[in-house]
C-alpha positions as CSV (number, residue, x, y, z in Angstrom):
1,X,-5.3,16.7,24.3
2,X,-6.4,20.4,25.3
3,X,-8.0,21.4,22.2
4,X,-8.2,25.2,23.3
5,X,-4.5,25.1,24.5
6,X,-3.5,23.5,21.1
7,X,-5.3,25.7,19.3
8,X,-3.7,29.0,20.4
9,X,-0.4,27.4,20.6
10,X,-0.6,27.1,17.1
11,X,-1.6,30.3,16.5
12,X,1.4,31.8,18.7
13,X,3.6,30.0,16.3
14,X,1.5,31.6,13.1
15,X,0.8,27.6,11.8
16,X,-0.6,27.9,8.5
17,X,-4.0,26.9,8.2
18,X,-3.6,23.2,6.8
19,X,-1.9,22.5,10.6
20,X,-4.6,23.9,12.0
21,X,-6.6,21.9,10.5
22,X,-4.5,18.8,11.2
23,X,-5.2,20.1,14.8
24,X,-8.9,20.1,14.8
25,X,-8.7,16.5,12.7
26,X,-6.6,15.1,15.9
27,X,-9.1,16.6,18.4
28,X,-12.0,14.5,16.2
29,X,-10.2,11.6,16.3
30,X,-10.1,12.0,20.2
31,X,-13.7,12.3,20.6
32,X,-14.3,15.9,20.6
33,X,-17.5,16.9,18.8
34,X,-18.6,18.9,16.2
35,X,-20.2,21.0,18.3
36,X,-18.0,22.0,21.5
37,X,-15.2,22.4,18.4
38,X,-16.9,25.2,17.0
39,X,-18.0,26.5,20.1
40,X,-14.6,26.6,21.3
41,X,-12.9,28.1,18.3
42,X,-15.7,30.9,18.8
43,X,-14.3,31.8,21.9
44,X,-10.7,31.6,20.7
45,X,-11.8,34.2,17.9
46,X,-13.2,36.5,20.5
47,X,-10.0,36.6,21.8
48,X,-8.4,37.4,18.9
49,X,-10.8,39.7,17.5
50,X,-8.0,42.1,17.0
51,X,-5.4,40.6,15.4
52,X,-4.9,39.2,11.5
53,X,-5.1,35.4,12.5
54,X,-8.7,36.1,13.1
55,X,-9.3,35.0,9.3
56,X,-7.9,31.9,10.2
57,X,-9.7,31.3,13.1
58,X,-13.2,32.1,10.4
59,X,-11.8,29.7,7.8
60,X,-11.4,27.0,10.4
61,X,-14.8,27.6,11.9
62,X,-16.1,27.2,8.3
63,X,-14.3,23.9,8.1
64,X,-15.3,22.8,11.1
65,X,-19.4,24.0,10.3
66,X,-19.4,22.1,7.1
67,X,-19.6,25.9,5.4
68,X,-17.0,24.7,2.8
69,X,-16.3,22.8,0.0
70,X,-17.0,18.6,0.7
71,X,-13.6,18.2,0.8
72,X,-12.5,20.6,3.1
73,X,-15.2,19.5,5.6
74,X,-13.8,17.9,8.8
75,X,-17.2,16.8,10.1
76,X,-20.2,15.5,7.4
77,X,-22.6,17.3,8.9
78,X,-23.3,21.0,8.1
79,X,-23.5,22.5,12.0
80,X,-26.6,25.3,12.1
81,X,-25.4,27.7,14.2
């Protein structure tokens, strides 16, 4: 799994944000980290900075942070950024 590749693949196809978040549950599952997740969808944003999925890109970052409801949290920890 290349989370990055999946990531903007997703985005290409204008995914709703529920399969993003599928996406970013998959990549946890794998192994990946709290950490190089965020740090990764960072750099995806900065990409993006320009163009309307960029609020999805934020609400996933908040998902993946812990900024968010308990529910919505992928990780329990709250990341400090």
């Amino acid at each position: 799994m290349d989370f990055e590749i999946d990531i903007k693949a997703a985005l290409k196809q204008q995914v709703p944000l529920s399969m993003l978040r599928e996406i970013v549950h998959q990549y946890k599952q794998h192994g990946g980290t709290q950490k190089n997740a965020y740090s990764t969808l960072e750099k995806i944003r900065q990409e993006y900075s320009e163009d309307p999925c960029e609020d999805l890109l934020l609400d996933l970052m908040d998902f993946v942070a812990g900024f968010c409801s308990a529910e919505q949290k992928i990780w329990d920890e709250t990341l400090i950024t």
